[in-house]
N, CA, C and O of each residue as an XYZ file, in Angstrom:
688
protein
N     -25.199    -23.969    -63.760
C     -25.718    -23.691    -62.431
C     -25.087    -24.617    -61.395
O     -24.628    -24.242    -60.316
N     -25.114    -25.719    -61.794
C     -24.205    -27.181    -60.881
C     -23.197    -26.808    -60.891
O     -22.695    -27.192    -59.835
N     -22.077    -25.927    -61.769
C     -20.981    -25.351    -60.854
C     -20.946    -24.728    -60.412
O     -20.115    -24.752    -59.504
N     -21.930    -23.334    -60.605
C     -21.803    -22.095    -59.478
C     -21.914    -23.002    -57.969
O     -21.097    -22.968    -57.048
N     -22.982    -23.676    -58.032
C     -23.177    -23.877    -56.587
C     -22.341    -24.815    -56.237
O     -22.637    -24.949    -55.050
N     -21.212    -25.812    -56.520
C     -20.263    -26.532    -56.472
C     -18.825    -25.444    -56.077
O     -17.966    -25.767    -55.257
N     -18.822    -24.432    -56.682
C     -17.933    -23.272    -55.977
C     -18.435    -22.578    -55.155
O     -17.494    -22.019    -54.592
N     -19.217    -22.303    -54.787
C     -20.097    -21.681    -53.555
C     -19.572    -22.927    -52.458
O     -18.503    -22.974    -51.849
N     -20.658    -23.861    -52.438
C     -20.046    -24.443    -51.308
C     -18.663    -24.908    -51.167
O     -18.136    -24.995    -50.058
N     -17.997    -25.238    -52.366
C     -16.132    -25.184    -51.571
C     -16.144    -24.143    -50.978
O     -16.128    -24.131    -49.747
N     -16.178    -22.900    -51.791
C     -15.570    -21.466    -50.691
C     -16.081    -21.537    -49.471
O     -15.409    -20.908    -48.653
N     -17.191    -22.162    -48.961
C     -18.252    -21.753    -48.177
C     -16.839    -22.754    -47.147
O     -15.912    -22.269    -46.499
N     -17.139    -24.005    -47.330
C     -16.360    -24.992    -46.699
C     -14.270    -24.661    -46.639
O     -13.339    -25.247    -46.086
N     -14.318    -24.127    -47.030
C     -12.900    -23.637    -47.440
C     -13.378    -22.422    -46.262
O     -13.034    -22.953    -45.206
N     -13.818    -21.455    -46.009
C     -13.874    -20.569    -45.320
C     -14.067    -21.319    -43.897
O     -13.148    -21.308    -43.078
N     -15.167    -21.903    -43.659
C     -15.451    -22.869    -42.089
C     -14.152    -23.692    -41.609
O     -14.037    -23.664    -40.384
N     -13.369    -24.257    -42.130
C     -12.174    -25.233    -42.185
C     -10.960    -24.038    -42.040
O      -9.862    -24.373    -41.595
N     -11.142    -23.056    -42.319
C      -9.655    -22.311    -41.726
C      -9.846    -21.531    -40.840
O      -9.009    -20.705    -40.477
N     -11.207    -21.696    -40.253
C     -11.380    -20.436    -38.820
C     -11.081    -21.683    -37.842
O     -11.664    -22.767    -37.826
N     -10.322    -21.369    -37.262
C      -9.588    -21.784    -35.685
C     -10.458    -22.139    -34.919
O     -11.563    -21.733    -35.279
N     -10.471    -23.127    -33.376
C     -11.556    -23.098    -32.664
C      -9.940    -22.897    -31.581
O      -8.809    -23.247    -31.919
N     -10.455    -22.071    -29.936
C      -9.690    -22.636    -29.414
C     -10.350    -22.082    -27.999
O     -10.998    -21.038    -27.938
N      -9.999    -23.211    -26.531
C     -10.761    -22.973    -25.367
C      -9.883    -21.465    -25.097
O      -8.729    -21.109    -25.334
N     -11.060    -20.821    -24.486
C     -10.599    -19.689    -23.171
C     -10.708    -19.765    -21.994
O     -11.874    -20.119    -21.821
N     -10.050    -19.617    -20.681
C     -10.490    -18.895    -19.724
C     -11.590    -17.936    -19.416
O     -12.192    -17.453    -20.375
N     -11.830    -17.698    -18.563
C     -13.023    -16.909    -18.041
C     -12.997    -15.131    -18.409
O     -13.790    -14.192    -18.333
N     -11.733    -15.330    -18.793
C     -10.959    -13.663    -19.001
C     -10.894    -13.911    -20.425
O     -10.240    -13.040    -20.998
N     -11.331    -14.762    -21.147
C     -10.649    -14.680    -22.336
C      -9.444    -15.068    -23.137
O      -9.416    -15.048    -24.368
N      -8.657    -15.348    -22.524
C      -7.066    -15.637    -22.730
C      -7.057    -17.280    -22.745
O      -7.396    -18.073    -21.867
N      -6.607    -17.468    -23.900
C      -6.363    -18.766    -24.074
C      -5.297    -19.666    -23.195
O      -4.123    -19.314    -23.305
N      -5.540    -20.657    -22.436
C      -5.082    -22.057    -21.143
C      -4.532    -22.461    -22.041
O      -5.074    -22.956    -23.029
N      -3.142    -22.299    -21.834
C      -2.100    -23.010    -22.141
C      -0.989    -23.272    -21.178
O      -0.161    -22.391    -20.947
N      -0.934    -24.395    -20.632
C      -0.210    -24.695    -19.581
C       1.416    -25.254    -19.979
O       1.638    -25.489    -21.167
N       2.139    -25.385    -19.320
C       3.355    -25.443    -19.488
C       3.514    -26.650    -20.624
O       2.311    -26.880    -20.746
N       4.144    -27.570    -21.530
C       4.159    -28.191    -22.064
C       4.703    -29.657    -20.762
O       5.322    -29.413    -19.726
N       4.330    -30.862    -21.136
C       4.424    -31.577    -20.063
C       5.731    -32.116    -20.647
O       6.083    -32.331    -21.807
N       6.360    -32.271    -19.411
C       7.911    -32.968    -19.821
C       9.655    -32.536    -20.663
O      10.748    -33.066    -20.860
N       8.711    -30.843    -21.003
C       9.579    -30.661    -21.784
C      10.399    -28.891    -20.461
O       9.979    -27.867    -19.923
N      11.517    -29.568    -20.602
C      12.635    -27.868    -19.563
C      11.796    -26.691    -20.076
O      11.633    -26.457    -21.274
N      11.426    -26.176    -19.360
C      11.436    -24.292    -19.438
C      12.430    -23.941    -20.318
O      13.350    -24.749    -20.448
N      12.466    -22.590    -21.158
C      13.399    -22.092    -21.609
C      14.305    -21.200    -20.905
O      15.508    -21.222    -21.168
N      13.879    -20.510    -20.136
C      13.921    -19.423    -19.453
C      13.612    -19.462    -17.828
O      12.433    -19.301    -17.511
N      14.340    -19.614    -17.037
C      13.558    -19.100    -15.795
C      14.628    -18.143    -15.208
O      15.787    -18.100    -15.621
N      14.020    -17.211    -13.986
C      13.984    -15.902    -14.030
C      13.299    -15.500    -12.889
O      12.594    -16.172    -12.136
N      13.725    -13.781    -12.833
C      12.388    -12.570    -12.132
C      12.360    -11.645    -13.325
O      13.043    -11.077    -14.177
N      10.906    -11.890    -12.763
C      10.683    -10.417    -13.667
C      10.444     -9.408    -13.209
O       9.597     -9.086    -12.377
N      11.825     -8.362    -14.183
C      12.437     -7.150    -13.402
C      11.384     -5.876    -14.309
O      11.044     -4.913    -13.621
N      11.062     -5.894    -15.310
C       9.748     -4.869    -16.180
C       9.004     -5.728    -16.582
O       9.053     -6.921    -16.883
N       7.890     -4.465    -16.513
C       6.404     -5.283    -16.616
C       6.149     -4.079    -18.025
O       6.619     -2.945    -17.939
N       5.549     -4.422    -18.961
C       5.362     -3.253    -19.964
C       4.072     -3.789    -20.262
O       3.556     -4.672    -19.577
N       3.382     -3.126    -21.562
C       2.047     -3.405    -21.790
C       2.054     -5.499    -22.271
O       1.611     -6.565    -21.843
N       2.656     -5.095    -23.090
C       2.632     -6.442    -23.683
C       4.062     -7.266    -23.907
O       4.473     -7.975    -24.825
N       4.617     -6.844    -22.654
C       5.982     -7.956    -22.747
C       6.607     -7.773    -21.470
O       6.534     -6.689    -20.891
N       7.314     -8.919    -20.914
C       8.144     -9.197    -19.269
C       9.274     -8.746    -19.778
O       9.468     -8.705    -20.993
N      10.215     -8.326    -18.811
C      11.712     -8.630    -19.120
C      11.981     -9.557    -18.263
O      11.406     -9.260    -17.216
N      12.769    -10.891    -18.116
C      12.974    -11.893    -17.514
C      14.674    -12.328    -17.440
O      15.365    -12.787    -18.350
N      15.048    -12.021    -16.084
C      16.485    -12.094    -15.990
C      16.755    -12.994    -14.630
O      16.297    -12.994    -13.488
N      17.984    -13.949    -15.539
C      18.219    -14.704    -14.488
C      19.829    -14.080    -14.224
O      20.478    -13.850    -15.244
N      20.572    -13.766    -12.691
C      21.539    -13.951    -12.774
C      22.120    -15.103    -12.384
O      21.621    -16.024    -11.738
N      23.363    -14.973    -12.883
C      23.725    -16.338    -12.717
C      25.747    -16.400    -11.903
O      26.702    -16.849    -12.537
N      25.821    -15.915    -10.694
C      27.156    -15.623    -10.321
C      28.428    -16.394    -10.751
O      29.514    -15.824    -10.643
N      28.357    -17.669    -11.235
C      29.371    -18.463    -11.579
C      29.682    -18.486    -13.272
O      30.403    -19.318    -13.823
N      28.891    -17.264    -14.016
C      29.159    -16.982    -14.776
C      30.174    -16.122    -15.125
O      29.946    -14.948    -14.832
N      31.299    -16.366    -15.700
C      32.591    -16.134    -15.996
C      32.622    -14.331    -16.576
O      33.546    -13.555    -16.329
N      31.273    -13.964    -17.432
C      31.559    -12.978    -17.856
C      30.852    -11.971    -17.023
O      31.039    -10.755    -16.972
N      30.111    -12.620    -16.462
C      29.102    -11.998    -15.057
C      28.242    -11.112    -16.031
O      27.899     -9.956    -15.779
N      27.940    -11.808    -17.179
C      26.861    -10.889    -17.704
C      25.084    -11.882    -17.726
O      24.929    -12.979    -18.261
N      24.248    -11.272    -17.168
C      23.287    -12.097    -16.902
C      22.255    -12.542    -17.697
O      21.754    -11.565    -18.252
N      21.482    -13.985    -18.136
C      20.828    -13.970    -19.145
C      19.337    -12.985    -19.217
O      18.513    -13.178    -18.323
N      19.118    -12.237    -19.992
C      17.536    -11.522    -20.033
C      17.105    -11.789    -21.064
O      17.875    -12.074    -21.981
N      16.017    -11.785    -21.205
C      14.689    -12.033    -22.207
C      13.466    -11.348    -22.337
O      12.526    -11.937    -21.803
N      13.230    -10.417    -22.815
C      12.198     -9.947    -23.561
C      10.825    -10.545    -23.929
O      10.568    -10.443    -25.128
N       9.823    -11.184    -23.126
C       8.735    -12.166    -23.224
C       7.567    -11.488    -23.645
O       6.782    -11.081    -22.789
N       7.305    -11.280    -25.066
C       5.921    -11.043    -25.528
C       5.136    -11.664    -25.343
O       5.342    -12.670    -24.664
N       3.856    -11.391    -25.840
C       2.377    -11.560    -25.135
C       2.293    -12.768    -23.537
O       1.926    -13.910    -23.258
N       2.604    -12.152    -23.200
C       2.750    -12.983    -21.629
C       0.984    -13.160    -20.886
O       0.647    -12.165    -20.244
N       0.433    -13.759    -20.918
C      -0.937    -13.659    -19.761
C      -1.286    -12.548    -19.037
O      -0.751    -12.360    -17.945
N      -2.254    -11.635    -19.558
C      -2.596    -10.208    -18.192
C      -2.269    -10.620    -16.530
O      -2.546    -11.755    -16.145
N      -1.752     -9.757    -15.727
C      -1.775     -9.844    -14.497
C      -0.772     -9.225    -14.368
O      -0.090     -8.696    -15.247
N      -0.546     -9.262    -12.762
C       0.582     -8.346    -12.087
C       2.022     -9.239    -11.966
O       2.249     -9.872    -10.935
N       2.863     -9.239    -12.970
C       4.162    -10.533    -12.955
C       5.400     -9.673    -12.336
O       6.267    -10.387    -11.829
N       5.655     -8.192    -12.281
C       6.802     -7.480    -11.861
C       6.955     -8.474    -10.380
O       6.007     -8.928     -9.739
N       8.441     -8.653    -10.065
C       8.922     -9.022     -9.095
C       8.396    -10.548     -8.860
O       8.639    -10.900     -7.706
N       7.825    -11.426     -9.539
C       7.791    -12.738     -9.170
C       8.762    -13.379     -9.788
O       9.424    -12.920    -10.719
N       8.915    -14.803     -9.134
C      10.032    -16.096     -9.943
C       9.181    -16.754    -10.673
O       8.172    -17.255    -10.176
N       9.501    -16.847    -12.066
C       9.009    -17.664    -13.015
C       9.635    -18.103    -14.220
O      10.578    -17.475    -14.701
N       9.004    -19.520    -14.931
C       9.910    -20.361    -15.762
C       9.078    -20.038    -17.110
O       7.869    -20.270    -17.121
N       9.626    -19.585    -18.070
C       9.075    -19.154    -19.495
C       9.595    -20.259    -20.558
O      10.755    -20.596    -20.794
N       8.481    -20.684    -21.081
C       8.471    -21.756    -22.172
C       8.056    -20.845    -23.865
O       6.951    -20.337    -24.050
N       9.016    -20.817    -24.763
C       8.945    -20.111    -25.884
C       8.307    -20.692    -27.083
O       8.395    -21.826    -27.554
N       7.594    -19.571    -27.498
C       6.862    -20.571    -28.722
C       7.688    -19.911    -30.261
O       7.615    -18.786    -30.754
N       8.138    -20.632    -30.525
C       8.767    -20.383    -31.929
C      10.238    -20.313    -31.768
O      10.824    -21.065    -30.988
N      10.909    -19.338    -32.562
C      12.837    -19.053    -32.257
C      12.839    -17.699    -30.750
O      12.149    -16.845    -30.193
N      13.824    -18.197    -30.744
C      14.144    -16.842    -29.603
C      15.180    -15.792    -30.620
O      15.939    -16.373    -31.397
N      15.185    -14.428    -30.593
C      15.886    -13.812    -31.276
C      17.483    -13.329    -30.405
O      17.522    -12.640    -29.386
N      18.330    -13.735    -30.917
C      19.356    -13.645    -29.948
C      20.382    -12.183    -29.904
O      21.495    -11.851    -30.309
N      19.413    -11.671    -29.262
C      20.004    -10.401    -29.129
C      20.475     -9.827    -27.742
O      21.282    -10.568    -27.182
N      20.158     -8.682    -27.063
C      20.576     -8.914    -25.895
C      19.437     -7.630    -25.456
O      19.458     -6.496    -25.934
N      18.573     -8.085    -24.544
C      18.094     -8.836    -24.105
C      17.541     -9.618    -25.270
O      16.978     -9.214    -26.287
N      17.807    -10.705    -24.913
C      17.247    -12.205    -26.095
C      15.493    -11.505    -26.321
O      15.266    -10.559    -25.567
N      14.621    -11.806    -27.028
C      13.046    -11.961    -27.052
C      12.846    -13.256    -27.968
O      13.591    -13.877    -28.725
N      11.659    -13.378    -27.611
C      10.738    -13.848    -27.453
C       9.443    -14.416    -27.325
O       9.069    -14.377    -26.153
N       8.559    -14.968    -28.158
C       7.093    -14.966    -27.739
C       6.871    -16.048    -26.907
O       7.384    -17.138    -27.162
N       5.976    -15.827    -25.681
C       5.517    -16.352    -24.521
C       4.266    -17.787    -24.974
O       3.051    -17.631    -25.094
N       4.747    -18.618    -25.084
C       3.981    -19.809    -25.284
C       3.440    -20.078    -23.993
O       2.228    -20.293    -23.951
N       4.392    -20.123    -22.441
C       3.696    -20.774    -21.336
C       4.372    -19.934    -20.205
O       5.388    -19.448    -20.701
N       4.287    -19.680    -19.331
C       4.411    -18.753    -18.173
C       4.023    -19.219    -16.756
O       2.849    -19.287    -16.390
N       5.209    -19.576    -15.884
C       4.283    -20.358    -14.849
C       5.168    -19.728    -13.619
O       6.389    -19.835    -13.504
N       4.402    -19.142    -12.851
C       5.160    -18.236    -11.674
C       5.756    -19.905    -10.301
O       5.070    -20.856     -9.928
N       7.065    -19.588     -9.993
C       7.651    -19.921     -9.143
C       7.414    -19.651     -7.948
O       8.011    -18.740     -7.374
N       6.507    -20.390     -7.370
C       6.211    -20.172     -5.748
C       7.599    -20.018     -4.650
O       8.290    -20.997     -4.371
N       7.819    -18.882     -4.196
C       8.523    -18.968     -3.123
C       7.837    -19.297     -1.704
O       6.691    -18.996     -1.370
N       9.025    -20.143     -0.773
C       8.224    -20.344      0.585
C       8.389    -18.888      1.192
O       9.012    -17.883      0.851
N       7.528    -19.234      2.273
C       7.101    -18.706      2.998
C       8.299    -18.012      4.081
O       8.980    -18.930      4.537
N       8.706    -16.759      4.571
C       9.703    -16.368      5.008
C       9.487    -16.336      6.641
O       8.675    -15.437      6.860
N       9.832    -16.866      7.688
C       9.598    -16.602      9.041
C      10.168    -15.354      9.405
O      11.359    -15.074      9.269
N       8.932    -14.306     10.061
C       8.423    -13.285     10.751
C       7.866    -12.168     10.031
O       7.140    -11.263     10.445
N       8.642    -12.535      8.114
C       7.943    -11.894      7.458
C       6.911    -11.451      7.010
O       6.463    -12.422      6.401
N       5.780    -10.145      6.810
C       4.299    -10.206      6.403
C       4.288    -10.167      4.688
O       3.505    -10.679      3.888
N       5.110     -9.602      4.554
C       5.391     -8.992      2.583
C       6.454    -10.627      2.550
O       7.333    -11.280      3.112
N       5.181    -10.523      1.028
C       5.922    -11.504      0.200
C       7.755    -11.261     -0.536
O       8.098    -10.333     -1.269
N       8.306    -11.978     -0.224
C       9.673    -11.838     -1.202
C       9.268    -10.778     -2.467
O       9.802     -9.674     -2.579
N       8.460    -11.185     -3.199
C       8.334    -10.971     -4.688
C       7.772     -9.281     -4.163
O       8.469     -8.351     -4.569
N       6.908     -9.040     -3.547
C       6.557     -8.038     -3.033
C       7.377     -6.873     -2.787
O       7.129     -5.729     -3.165
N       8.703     -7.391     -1.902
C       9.257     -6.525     -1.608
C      10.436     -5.849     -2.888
O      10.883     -4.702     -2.904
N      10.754     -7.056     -3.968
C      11.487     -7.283     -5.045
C      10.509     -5.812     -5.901
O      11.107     -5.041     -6.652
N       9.362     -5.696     -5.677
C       8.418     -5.212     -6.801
C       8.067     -3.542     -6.234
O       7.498     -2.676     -6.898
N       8.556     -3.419     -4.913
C       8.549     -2.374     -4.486
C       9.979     -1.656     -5.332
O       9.889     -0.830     -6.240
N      10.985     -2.088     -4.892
C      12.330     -1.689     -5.021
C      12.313     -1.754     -7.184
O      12.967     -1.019     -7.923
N      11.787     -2.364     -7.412
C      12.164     -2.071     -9.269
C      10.673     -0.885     -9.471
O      10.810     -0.261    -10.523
N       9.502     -0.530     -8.789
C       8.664      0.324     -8.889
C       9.820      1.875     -8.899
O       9.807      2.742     -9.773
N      10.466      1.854     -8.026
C      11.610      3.008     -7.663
C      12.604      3.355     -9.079
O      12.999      4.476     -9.399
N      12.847      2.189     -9.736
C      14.227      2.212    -10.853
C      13.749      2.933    -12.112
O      12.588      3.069    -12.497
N      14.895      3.374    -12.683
C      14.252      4.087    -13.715
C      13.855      3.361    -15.279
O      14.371      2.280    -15.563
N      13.368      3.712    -15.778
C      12.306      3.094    -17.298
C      13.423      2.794    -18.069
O      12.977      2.301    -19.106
N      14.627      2.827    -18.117
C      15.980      2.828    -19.232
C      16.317      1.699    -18.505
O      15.858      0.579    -18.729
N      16.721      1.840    -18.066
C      17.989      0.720    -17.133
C      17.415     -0.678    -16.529
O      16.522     -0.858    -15.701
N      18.063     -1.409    -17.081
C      17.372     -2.898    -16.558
C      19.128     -3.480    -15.649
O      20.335     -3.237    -15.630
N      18.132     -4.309    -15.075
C      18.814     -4.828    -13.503
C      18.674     -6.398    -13.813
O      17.763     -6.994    -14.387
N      20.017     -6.936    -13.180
C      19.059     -8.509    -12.511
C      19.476     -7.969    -11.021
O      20.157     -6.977    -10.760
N      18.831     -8.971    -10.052
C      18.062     -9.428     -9.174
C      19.620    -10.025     -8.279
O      19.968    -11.096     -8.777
N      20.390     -9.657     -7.344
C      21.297    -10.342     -7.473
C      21.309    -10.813     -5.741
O      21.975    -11.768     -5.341
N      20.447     -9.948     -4.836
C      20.049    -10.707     -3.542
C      18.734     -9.702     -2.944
O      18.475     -8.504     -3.054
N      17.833    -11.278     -2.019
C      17.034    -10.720     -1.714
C      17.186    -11.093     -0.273
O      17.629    -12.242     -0.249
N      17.022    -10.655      0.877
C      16.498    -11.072      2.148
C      15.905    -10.741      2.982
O      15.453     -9.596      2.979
N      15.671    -11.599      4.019
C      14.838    -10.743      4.923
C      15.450    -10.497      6.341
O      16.172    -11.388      6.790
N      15.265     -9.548      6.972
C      16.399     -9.448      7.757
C      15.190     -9.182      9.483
O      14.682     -8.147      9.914
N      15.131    -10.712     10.059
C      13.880    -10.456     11.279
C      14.199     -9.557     12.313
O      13.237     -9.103     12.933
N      15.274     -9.212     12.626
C      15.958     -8.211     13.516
C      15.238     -7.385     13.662
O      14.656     -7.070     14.700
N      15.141     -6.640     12.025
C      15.019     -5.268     11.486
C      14.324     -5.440     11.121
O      14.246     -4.423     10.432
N      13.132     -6.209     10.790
C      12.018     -6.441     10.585
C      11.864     -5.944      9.163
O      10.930     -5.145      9.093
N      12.559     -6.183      7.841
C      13.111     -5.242      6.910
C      13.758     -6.626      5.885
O      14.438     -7.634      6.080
N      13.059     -5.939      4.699
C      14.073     -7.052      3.160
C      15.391     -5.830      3.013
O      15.530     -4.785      3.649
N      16.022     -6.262      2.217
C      16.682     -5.848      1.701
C      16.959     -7.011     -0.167
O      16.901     -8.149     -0.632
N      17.273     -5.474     -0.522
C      17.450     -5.707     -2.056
C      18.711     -5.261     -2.574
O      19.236     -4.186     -2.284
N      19.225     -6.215     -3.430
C      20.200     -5.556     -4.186
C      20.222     -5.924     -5.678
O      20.238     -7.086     -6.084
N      20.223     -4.769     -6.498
C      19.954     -5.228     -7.884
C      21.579     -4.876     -8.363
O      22.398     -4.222     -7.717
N      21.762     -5.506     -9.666
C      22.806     -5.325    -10.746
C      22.492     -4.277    -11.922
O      21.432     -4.453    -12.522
N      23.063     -3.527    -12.194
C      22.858     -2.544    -13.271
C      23.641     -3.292    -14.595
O      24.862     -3.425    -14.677
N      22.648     -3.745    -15.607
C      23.210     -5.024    -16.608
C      23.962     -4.308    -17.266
O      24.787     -5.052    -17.795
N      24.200     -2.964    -17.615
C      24.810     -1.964    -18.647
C      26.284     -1.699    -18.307
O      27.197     -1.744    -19.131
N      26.422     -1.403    -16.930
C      27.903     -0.700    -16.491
C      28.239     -2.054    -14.709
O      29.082     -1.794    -13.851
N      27.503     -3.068    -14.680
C      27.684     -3.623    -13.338
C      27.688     -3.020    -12.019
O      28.336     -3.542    -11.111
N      26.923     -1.814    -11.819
C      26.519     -0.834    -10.947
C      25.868     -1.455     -9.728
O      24.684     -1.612    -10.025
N      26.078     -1.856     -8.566
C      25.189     -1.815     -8.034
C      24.090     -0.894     -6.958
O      24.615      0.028     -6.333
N      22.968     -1.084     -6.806
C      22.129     -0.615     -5.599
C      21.565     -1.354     -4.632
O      21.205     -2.385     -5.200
N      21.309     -1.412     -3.602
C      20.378     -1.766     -2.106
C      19.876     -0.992     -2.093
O      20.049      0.217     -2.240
N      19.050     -1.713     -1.878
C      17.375     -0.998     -1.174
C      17.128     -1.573      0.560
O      17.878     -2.407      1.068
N      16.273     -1.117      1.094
C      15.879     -1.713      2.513
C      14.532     -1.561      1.985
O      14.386     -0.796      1.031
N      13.259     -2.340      2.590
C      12.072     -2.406      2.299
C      11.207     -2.747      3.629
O      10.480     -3.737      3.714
N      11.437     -1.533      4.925
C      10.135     -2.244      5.987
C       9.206     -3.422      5.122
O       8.801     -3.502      3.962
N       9.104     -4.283      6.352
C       8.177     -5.247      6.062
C       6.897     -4.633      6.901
O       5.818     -5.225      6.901
């Protein structure tokens, strides 16, 4: 009988000792903030928003092959991320493919300033113009501005597949 109940409570204690504890947010989603001290892996816009993953592309013009880095960022934090600047910290290997992926350890959006005469945010107007693009084709980001004249952004994306480009104009 002194061993049944001597294996009872290991299992019992063996079961309590491998369930996880970990804080949430108010939403549920586990606060995990950037790691302190350590570079981003990744920073970027993010050009698709899908259920459960960013695409995150930086271009980079002084790159020789003019091909731009992207990344594939699984489980990323719920919210609206299409068209913002942000620095992605990876938890585990990155798979090096093209677009690279990824799982999303930390996610921290890049505040842009503030644009004079503009009402729409940069990222805003960035998120209008990739709402328009089609579900196949991924882009980087290769200028954004605002033009006070014309009271008007303008966009121009890169087509990463064939180096295509498009402009957009975006009333502000």
């Amino acid at each position: 009988m002194k061993v049944w109940s001597l294996i009872i409570l290991l299992t019992v204690w063996m079961v309590l000792v491998s369930c996880g504890y970990e804080e949430t947010n108010s939403q549920g989603y586990a606060d995990v903030s950037p790691p302190k001290d350590t570079p981003s892996d990744m920073t970027g816009f993010v050009m698709k928003q899908q259920k459960d993953r960013l695409l995150v592309v930086h271009w980079d013009e002084s790159d020789t092959d003019r091909k731009s880095r992207a990344m594939w960022v699984s489980d990323p934090p719920k919210g609206n991320w299409l068209g913002k600047q942000v620095e992605v910290w990876i938890q585990g290997e990155v798979l090096e493919s093209y677009p690279e992926q990824g799982k999303a350890q930390s996610i921290s959006v890049l505040e842009m300033s503030e644009v004079d005469g503009a009402e729409m945010e940069a990222s805003e107007a960035l998120r209008k113009v990739l709402k328009k693009t089609k579900d196949e084709e991924l882009y980087a980001l290769k200028m954004l501005v605002y033009d006070k004249k014309n009271d008007q952004w303008t966009v121009r994306l890169m087509s990463l597949s064939d180096s295509r480009e498009i402009e957009e104009k975006v009333s502000d």
